[in-house]
N, C-alpha and C positions, 0 to 999 in steps of 0.2 A: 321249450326243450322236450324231446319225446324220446324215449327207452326203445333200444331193439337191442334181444340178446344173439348167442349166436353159440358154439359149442364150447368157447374161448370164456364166456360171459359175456356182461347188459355192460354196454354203454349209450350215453349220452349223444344226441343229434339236434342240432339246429330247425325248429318245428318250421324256418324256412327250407330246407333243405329236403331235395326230392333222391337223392341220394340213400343209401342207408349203412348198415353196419360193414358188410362184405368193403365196398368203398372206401367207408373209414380207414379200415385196416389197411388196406393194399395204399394208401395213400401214407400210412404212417411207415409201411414195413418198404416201401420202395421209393425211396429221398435220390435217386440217383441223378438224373436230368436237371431235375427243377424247371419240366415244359407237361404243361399238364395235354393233358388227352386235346381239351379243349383248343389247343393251338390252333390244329389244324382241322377245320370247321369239314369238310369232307370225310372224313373218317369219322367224327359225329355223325353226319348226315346216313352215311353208308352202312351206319352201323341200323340207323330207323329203319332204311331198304331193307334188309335184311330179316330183322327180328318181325318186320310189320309180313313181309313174303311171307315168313315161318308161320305165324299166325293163322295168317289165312288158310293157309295148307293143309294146316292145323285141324283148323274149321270144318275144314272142306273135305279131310278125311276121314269125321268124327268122332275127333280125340281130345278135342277142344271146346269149351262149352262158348254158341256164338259170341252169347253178352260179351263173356270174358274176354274171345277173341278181338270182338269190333273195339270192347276201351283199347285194349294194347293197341289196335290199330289206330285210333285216336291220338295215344301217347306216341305212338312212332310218329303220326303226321307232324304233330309237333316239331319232333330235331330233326325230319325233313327240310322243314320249313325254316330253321335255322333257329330255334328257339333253344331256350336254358343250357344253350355254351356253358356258362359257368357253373355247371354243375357238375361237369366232367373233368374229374379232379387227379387222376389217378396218372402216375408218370409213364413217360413212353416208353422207360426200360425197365421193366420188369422180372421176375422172377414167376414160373409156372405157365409160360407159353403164351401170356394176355389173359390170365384169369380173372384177373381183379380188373381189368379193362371191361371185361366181357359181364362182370357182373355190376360193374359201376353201371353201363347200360342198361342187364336188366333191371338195376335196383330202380331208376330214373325213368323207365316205361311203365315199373309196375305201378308207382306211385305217382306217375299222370295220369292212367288208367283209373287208379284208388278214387282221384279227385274227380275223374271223369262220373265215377259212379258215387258219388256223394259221402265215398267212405274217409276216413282219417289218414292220411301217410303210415306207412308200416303197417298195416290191416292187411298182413300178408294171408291169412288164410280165404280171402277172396279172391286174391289177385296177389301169387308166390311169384318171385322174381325167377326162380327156380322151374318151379313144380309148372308154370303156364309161360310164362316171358323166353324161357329157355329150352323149353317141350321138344323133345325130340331134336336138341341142336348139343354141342360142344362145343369148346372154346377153340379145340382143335379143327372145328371146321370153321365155323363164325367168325374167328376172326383174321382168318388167311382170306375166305373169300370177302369182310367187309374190308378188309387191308385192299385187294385187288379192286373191289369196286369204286374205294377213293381213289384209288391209282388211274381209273378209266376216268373219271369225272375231273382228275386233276390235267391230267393230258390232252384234256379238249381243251382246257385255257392254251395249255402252250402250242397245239397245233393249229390255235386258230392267230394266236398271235404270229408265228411263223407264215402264216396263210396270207397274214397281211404284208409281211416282209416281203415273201415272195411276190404279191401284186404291187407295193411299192417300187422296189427294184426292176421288175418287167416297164413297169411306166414310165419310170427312168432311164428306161432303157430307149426305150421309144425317143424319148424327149432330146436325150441325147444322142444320140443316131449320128448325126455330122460334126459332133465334137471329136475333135480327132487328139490324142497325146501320144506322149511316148510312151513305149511298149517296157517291160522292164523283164529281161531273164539272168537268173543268178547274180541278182543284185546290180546287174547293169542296163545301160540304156539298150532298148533293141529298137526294134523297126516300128513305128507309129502305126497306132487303132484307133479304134474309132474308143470313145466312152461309153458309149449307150452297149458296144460288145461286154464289156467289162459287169456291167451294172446286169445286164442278160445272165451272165458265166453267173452273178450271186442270185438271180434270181431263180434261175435251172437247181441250181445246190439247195435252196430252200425248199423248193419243191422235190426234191429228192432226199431229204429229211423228214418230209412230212410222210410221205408213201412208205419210209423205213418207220415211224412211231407207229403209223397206223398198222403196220403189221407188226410189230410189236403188243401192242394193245389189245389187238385179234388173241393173243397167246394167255392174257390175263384174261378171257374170260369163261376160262375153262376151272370151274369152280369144285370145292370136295365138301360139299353140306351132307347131312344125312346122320348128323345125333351120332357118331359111334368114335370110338378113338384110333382104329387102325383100318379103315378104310372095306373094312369086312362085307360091307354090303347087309349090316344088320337092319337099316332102314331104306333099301332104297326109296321107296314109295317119297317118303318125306323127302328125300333129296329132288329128283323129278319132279314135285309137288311143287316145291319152295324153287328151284328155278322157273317152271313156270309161272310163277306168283308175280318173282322178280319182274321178268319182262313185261305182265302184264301191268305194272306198274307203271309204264311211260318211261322207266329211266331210259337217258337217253344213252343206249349201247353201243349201238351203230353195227351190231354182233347179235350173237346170239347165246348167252348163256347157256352151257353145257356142263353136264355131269361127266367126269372122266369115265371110261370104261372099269368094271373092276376088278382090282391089284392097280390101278394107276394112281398115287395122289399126291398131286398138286403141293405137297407139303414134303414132299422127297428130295426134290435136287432143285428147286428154286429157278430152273432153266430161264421162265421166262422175266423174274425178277433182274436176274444176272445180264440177262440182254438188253433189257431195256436198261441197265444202271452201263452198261457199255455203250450202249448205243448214245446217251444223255454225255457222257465223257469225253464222247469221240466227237462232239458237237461241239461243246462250248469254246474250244480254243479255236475252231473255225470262225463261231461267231465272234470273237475276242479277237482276231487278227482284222475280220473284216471293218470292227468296229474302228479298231488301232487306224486300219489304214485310211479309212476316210477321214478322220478327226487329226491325226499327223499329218498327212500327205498331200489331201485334198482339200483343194479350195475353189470356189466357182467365185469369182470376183466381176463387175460389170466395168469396160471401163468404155468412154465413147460409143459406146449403144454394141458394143462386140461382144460375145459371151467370151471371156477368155479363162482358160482352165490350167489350175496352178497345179502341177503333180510333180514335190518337191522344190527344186530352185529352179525346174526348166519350167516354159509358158507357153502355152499350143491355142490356135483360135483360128477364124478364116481369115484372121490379121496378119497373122503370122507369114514371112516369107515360105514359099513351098509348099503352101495351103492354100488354094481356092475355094471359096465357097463349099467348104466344108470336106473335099474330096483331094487324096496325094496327086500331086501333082506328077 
């Protein structure tokens, strides 16, 4: 067990625990969720992007002593790399804008950094979770822009998954080409298509969902770092610094991290948050209908070496009277 005090007084910490007091507290004073930071493993991750950029920046614009810079960067590669999840304790609804978020982070880089340099957890006057972890940044900027960089790194999962949708359904589309059914408008039979048209129409829409996220996504990476709390331009240097950091980091952006103009921030009217929480809304009962329709409706049955295709109670195939070799007759 190790002692860290704080302005409140000294409590007690687990001498496994790379966390420290700031933490402690925001995890006792905000019970709301009961889903720790740690859930969702990108916003750890996004949070290392961020503090390890600052760092360097840091470094680079000599305000930062290196030693001290490269442990933090050390400690950042770590929850990069997906390491001590559970160490990020703090819930996801909070009181104070993400402060106690922001300093569960630093507390957990200052003291992989500490171990990095052979020193004991809490040996803040080497390596402050504050005074170096946090140098020239704010919760008010750090953690909208590491909120947006999990958001970019979460939405490549889904636009790749959709990428796959969309080339499954194209193939399908293909395959089925001379399967012909009935056509169905306003809940009734109409005039026979082909299947492969059909399977094409979801494949086009997948692909016209991905071209909407990814411009959406474009919108998130317009970030407001730069230490101050009203967007004042006290630091620009640090802001432009630590977006270039970013990128030079490899993450994979597919964009180009920008600093808004200034009086612009990103922490104002949420535009591009709102878009993209519409655009995801406006989706999934597309994809819930599509899913409905082929798991109710559809069925591809073999029977006598014919493909015959079940859509409802009616059955279409080049068996079928009126159907030749897969073309109306």
């Amino acid at each position: 067990m190790r002692k860290e005090s704080d302005f409140l007084g000294e409590r007690g910490l687990p001498d496994t625990a790379y966390y420290g007091i700031q933490t402690l507290r925001g995890k006792e004073n905000f019970q709301i969720t009961g889903i720790p930071m740690s859930a969702e493993p990108c916003f750890v991750k996004a949070f290392g992007y961020v503090k390890k950029a600052a760092a360097l920046a840091n470094r680079d614009l000599g305000v930062l002593d290196p030693e001290v810079a490269n442990a933090i960067s050390v400690g950042c590669d770590q929850l990069i790399a997906g390491q001590h999840l559970d160490q990020f304790v703090t819930d996801f609804i909070q009181g104070g804008a993400g402060t106690s978020t922001n300093m569960n982070a630093n507390e957990v880089i200052a003291n992989l950094a500490l171990e990095h340099l052979g020193e004991p957890k809490g040996s803040y006057s080497r390596v402050n979770p504050n005074d170096h972890v946090n140098f020239g940044q704010s919760t008010n900027d750090v953690y909208p822009t590491a909120f947006r960089l999990a958001l970019v790194m979460r939405l490549q999962a889904y636009i790749e998954a959709l990428r796959k949708l969309q080339e499954a359904f194209l193939a399908k589309g293909t395959e089925f080409d001379r399967v012909l059914k009935m056509g169905r408008t306003h809940l009734q039979d109409a005039v026979p298509m082909s299947l492969g048209a059909e399977f094409r129409g979801w494949g086009t829409t997948m692909g016209e969902e991905v071209q909407r996220i990814e411009d959406v996504r474009r919108l998130l990476l317009e970030i407001n770092l730069g230490g101050e709390e009203h967007k004042a331009g006290v630091e620009p240097a640090v802001s432009e610094e630590t977006a270039e950091q970013l990128i030079s980091l490899g993450v994979d952006l597919r964009g180009v991290m920008t600093v808004p103009p200034l009086g612009k921030d990103p922490r104002a009217c949420f535009e591009d948050l709102i878009e993209l929480s519409q655009r995801l809304q406006a989706r999934w009962p597309q994809l819930r209908e599509v899913s409905a329709g082929m798991s109710d409706d559809f069925e591809v049955a073999i029977e006598a070496g014919a493909t015959m295709v079940r859509i409802g109670r009616a059955i279409f195939g080049p068996r079928k009277e009126g159907l030749r070799d897969g073309n109306l007759a």
